[in-house]
C-alpha positions as CSV (number, residue, x, y, z in Angstrom):
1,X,0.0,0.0,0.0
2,X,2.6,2.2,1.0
3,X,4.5,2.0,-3.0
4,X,1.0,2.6,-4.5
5,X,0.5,5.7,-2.4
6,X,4.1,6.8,-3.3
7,X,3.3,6.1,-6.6
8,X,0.3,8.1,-6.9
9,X,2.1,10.8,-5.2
10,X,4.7,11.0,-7.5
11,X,2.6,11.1,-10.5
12,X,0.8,14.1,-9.0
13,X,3.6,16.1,-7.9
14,X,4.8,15.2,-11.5
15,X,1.7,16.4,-13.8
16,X,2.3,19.9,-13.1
17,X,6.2,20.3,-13.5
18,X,5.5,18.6,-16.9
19,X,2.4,21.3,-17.8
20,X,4.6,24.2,-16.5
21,X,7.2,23.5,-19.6
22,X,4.0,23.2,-22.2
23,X,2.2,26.6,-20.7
24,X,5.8,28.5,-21.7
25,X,5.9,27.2,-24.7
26,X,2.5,27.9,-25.7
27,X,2.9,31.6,-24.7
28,X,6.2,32.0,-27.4
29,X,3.5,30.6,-29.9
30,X,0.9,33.5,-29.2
31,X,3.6,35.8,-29.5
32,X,1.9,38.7,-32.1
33,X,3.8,40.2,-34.6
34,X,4.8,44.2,-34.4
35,X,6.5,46.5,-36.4
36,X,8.6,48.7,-35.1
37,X,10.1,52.3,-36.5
38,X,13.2,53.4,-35.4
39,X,17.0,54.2,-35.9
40,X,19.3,51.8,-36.7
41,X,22.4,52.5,-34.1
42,X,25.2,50.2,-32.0
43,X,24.2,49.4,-28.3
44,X,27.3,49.9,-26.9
45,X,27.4,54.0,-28.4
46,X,23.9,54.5,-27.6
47,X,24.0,53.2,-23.9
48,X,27.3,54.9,-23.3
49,X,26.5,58.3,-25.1
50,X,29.7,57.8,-27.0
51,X,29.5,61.0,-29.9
52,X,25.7,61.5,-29.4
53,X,25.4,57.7,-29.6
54,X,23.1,58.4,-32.6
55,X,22.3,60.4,-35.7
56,X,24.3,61.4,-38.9
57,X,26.8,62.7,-36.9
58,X,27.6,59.5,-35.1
59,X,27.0,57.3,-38.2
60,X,30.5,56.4,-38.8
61,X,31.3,55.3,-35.3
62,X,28.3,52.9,-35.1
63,X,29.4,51.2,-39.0
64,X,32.7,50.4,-37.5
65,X,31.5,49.5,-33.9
66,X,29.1,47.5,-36.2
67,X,31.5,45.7,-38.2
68,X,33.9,45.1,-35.4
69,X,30.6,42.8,-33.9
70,X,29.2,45.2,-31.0
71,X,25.3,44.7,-31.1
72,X,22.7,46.5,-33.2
73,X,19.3,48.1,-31.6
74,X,16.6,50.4,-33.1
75,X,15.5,52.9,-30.9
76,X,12.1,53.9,-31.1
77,X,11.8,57.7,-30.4
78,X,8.3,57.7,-29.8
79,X,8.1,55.2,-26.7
80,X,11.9,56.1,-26.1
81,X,12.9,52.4,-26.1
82,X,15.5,50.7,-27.2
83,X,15.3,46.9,-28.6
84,X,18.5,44.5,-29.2
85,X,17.6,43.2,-32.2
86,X,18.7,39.7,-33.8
87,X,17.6,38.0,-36.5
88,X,14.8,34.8,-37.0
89,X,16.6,31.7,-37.0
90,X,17.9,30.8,-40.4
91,X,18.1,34.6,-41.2
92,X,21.1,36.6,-42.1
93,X,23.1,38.3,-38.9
94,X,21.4,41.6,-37.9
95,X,24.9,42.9,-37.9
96,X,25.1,42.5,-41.6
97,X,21.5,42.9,-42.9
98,X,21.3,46.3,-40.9
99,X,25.1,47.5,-41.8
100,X,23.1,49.8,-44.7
101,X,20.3,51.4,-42.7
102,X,22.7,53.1,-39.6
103,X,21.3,56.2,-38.5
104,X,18.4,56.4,-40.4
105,X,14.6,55.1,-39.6
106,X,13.5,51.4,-40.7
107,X,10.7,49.3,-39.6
108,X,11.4,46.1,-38.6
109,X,9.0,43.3,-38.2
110,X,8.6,40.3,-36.1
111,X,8.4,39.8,-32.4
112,X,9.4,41.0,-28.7
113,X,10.8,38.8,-26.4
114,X,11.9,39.9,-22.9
115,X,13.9,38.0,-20.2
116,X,15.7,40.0,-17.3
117,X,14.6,42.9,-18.3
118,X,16.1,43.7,-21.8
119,X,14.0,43.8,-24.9
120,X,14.5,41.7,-28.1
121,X,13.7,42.2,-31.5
122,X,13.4,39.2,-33.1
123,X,13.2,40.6,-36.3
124,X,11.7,38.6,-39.8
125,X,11.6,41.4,-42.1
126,X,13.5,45.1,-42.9
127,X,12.6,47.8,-45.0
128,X,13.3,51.4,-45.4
129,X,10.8,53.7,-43.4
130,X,9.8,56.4,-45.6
C-alpha cells in the first residue's frame, strides 16, 4: 500500500512540473507580430552616449562599432525604447543585414521577447521607413 501511495504521489507532484514547460511554450506561440520604426544604431554607443550615440553625426562610429561585432538596436523615439535586435533563426546576422540602414529610420517586423529585463527584436523582415 505504502508503493502505490508513493506512486500516486509521485505522478501528481509530477503532472504539473511537466504542464509548466508546455504553458511557456504555448505563450512563445501567441507571440503577435509588431513592427517597429526606429534608428538603426550600435548598443554599446547608444547606452554609453559615445559621440551623441546616434544620428548622422555619429553614423561612422556605429558602422565600424558594427562591423567590429558590437550589437545593433533600433531605438524607437516615440516610446523612447530601445530593442537589441537579432535575427529569425535561419536569417542573415542583424549585424550585416542592418550594416546599410545606420542612422536612419526602418521598420522592422517580427516579435518582442523579454527575459531579465532587456527587450528583443526578433526581427523577420527590414525595409526602409519612408
Amino acid at each position: 500500500m505504502k508503493k502505490f501511495t508513493a506512486v500516486v504521489l509521485l505522478l501528481l507532484l509530477g503532472v504539473p512540473a511537466i504542464a509548466v514547460p508546455q504553458e511557456k511554450k504555448d505563450k512563445k506561440k501567441d507571440a503577435k507580430e509588431v513592427t517597429l520604426t526606429g534608428e538603426v544604431i550600435d548598443v554599446k554607443c547608444f547606452v554609453t552616449g559615445m559621440q551623441g550615440g546616434m544620428g548622422e553625426d555619429h553614423k561612422q562610429c556605429a558602422i565600424d562599432c558594427i562591423k567590429g561585432g558590437l550589437p545593433v538596436g533600433i531605438f524607437d523615439q516615440k516610446t523612447d525604447r530601445l530593442y537589441l535586435v537579432v535575427p529569425k533563426a535561419g536569417m542573415m546576422g542583424a549585424n550585416e543585414e542592418l550594416l546599410p540602414y545606420v542612422a536612419q529610420k526602418v521598420k522592422l517586423t517580427g516579435t518582442i521577447a523579454e527575459k531579465g529585463g532587456q527587450k528583443v527584436l526578433i526581427y523577420t523582415k527590414v525595409e526602409e521607413a519612408k
